[in-house]
Each structure stands twice: as C-alpha cells, then as structure tokens.
Phi, psi and omega in degrees: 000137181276134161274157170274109183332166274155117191088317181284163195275107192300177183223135176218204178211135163255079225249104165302122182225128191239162180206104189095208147252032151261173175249099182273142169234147175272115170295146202255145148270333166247189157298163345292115200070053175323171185354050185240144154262117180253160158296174192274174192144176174156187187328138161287182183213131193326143141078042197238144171254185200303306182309312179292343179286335165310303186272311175325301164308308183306318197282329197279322204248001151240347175098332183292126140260122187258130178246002166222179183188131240248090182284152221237313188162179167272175195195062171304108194250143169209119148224191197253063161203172197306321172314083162234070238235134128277076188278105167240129180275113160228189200215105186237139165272095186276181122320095188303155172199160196294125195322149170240175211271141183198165218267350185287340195136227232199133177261121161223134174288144203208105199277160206297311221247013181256335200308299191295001207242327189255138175293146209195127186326174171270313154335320187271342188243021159288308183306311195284334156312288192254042154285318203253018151269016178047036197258145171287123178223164172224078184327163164227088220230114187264109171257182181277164152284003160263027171074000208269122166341036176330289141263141150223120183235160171293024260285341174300308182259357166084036150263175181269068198284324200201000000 
C-alpha cells in the first residue's frame, strides 16, 4: 500500500446528521480526536467522489441511509505534522432514533447549546454554527505541532475565528 507523504493533504468527509438543533455525534475511539465528539465520517476511497463518500461514511458507521446530503463548505486542517486533512462538510437532516451502535465509539445526540459543555474540535463547533445560521463557509485551520489550534479563518468572507 502507498503511504501518504507526511504533509500532503488526505481528503475525507464530514457528515453532520442533524434532527433540530441536535447533533447526532461520535465520541471516537481513536486518533485523530480520541474520546472528542466529532461527526461521523473519513477517507474518500480511490476514484469515489466527496457526496458518495459521505452516505457511505453515514451508512457504515450509524447504519442510517441517507440518499441525499446537503453540501455545507470545506474544513482545510495544516500542521507540521502528519495531521493535514481536506474535510468537505455535508449535512442529511435525520429523523430522531435512538443512537445506534457503531464500532468508531459511541453516537450521542448532542444539543447545539451543549457543544461547548462536551469535548469537541475547536474547529467543529464553528462548522455547526454556521451550519445552523445556513452560511456557506471554507475554513481554514493551522496548528502547532502539539496539534493545538493557532488559526482558524473564514476564507469566504476573509475572516478571523480563532
């Protein structure tokens, strides 16, 4: 299997699946953002685009079929360490149901006004903001080599978040 250059950038997906103003999200079990609640999600798969990558990730790891998803914006990650991600953000409006069981870590609905109360990127909870303010965005986001949140800018509109 070919490794991935140490700096270049993986391509994932992030797929927000919301009911309301919850979040259902995944406590992780592993890196990248161990025991953090992130949305479900990962890796394109060769010659796969970002949207099919989305309901796939959505399927395998909650079990949910979604046959459409909502695209939201990018989530560009740069460190000086192997952690370099392209994250394109989509969003399927679910149905609540009791989290189901999934083998990445633990599904808990998580209301908007909780996020800051649970551990969580520093990143994520800008996506989910201006998710439910319906703003289209293209993050930008630069760490240290302890992984720690230096920037974060807005690139649509050429702002500064963090």
């Amino acid at each position: 299997m070919n490794q991935v250059p140490v700096g270049l950038k993986r391509t994932a997906t992030l797929c927000v699946l919301k009911h309301n103003n919850q979040f259902l999200l995944l406590k992780r079990l592993k890196e990248p953002n161990k025991d953090q609640y992130t949305p479900v999600g990962g890796k394109l798969d060769p010659f796969e685009s970002p949207l099919q990558a989305a309901i796939r990730e959505t399927f395998e790891e909650t079990g949910i079929k979604v046959t459409t998803m909502k695209y939201c914006g990018t989530l560009t990650e740069t460190s000086p360490t192997k952690y370099n991600w392209i994250n394109y953000v989509y969003i399927a409006e679910i149905d609540f149901i009791e989290p189901p069981f999934c083998n990445e870590g633990t599904l808990n609905w998580i209301a908007f006004d909780d996020l800051l109360k649970v551990p969580t990127p520093k990143t994520d909870w800008f996506i989910y903001k201006y998710i439910l303010d319906n703003k289209p965005f293209a993050f930008s986001a630069l760490y240290n080599e302890d992984l720690d949140l230096l920037s974060m800018i807005e690139e649509i509109e050429n702002t500064e978040l963090a």
